[in-house]
C-alpha positions as CSV (number, residue, x, y, z in Angstrom):
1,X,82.6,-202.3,-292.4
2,X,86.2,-203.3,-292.7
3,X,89.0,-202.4,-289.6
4,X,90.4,-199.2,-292.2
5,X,86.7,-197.5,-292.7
6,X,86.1,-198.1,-288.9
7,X,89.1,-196.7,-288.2
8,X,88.8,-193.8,-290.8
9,X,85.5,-193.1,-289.0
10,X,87.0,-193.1,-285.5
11,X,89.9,-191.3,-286.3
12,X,87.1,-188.4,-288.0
13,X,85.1,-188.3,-285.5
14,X,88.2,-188.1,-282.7
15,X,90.0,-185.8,-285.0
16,X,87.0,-183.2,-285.1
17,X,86.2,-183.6,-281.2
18,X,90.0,-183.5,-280.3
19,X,90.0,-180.1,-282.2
20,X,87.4,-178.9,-280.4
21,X,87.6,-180.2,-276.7
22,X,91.4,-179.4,-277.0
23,X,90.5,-175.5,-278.1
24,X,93.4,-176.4,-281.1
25,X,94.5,-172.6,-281.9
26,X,93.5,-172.3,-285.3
27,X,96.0,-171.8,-287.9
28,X,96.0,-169.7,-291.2
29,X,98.2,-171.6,-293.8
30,X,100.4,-169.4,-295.7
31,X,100.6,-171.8,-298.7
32,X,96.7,-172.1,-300.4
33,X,98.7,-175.2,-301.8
34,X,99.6,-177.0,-298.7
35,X,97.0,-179.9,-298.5
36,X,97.8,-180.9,-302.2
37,X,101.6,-180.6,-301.3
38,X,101.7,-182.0,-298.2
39,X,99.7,-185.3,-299.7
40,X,102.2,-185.3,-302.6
41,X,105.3,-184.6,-299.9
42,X,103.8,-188.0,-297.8
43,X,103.2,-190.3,-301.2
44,X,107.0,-189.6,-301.7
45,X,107.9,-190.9,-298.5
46,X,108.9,-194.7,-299.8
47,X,109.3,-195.6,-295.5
48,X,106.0,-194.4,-295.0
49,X,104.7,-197.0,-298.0
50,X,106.9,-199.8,-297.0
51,X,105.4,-199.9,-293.3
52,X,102.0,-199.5,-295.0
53,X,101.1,-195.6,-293.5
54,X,98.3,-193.5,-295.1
55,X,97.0,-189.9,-293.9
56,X,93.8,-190.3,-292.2
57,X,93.3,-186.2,-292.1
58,X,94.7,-183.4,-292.6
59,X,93.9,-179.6,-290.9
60,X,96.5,-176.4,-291.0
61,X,98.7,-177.4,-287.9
62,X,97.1,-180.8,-287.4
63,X,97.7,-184.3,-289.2
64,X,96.7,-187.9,-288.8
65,X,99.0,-190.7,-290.0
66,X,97.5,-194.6,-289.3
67,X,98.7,-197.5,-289.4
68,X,97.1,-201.1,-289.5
69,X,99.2,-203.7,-287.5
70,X,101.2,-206.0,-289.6
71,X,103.5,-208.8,-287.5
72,X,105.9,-207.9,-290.1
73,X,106.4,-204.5,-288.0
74,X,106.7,-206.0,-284.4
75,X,109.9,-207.0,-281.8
76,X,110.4,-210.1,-280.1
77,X,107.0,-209.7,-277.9
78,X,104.4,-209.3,-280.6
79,X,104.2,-205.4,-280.2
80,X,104.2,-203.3,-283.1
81,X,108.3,-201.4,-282.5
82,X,108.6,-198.6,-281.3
83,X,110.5,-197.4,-284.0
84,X,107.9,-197.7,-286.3
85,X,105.6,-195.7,-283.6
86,X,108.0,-192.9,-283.7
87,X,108.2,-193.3,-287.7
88,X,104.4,-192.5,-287.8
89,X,104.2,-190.0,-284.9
90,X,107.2,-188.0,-286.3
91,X,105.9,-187.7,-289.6
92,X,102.7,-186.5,-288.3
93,X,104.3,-183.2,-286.4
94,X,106.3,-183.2,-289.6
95,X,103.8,-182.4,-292.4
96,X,101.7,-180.8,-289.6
97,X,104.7,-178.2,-289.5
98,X,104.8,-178.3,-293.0
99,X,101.1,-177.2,-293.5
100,X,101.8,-174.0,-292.0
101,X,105.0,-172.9,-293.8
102,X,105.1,-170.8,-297.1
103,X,105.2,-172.3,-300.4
104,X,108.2,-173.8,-301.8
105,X,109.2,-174.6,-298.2
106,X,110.6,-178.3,-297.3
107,X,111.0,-179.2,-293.5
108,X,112.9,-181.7,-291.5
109,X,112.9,-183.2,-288.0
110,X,115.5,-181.5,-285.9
111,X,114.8,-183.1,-282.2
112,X,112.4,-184.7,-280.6
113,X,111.7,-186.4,-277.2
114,X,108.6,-189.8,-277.0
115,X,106.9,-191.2,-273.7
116,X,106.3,-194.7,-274.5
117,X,103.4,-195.1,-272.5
118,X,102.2,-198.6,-273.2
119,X,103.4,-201.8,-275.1
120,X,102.1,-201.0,-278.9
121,X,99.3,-203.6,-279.4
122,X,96.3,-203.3,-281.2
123,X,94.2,-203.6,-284.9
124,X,95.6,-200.5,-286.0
125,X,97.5,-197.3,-284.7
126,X,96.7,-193.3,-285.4
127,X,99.2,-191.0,-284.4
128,X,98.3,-187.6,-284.6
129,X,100.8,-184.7,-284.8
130,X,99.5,-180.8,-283.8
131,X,101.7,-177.5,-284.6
132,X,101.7,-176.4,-280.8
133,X,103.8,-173.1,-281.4
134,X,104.6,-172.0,-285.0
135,X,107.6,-170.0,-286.3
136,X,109.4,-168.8,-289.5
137,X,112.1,-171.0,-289.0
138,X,111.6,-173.6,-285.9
139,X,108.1,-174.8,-285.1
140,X,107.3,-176.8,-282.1
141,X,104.9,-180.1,-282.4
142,X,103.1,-182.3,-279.5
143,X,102.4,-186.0,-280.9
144,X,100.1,-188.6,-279.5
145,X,99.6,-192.4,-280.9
146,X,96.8,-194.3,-280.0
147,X,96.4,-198.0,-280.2
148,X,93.1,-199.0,-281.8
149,X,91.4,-202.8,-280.6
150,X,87.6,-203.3,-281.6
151,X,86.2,-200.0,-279.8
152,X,89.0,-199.7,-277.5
153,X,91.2,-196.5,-278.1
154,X,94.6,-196.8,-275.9
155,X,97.5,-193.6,-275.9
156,X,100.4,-195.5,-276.5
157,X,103.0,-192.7,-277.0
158,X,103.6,-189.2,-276.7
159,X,105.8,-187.2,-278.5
160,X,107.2,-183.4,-278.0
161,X,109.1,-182.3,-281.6
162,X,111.0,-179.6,-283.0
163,X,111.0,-178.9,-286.9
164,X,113.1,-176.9,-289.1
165,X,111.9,-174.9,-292.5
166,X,114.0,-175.6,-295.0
167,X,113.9,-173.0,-297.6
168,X,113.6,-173.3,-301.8
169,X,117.0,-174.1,-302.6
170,X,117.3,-176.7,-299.4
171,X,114.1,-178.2,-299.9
């Protein structure tokens, strides 16, 4: 089984536990759409491409975003950067915001706050952003990135965001 399908399985298996130990509040999307959107909205993202990103999962108020290391990604020490952490982690709160707005809707970062919480080193990364308060126009986000070696799953980063809707003709 190659590092991807074991981390495809992982990140499954953690995504479906995490949304049930964590009691995630359970969303209604208002766009029947929004998973076919929201894929097509991440394809288009040429940064997410470039550092090699893919959606692991996708739930109304919930994504997963990994990442398999690359050296091509890492600062002076060997860790993966931590911009490119906050790239992944802030798209996942993004399109998780975005699976809960109405169609035709488009939706930008407008703050956000990360906890580094340990140097970024592993076989792959899964950041996962969760809709923690949802709203017509701002909608509040929590992140967490893990750090994925062999079995070993390490939090890395946390990450408390705020997105904006953009409406049809801002979008």
């Amino acid at each position: 089984m190659s590092v991807r399908a074991i981390a495809h399985h992982i990140a499954g298996y953690e995504f479906a536990r995490a949304t049930k130990e964590k009691a995630m509040p359970m969303f209604e999307p208002l766009n029947p759409n929004y998973e076919e959107q929201l894929r097509q909205g991440f394809a288009s993202q040429s940064v997410m491409e470039t550092i090699g990103a893919y959606l692991l999962n996708v739930a109304p108020g919930q994504v997963e975003i990994g990442l398999d290391f690359s050296a091509d990604l890492t600062q002076q020490h060997g860790y993966l950067h931590a911009g490119i952490v906050t790239a992944i982690v802030d798209s996942a709160c993004g399109f998780a915001a975005y699976s809960l707005m109405p169609p035709g809707s488009g939706v930008l970062t407008v703050e956000y706050k990360v906890n580094l919480l340990a140097p970024a080193r592993g076989e792959k990364f899964i950041a996962t952003g969760r809709v923690i308060k949802p709203g017509r126009t701002l909608t509040v986000c929590a992140g967490e990135v893990y750090a994925i070696e062999g079995e070993a799953r390490r939090q890395i980063a946390l990450m408390q965001a705020t997105m904006i809707r953009l409406a049809d003709k801002e979008a």
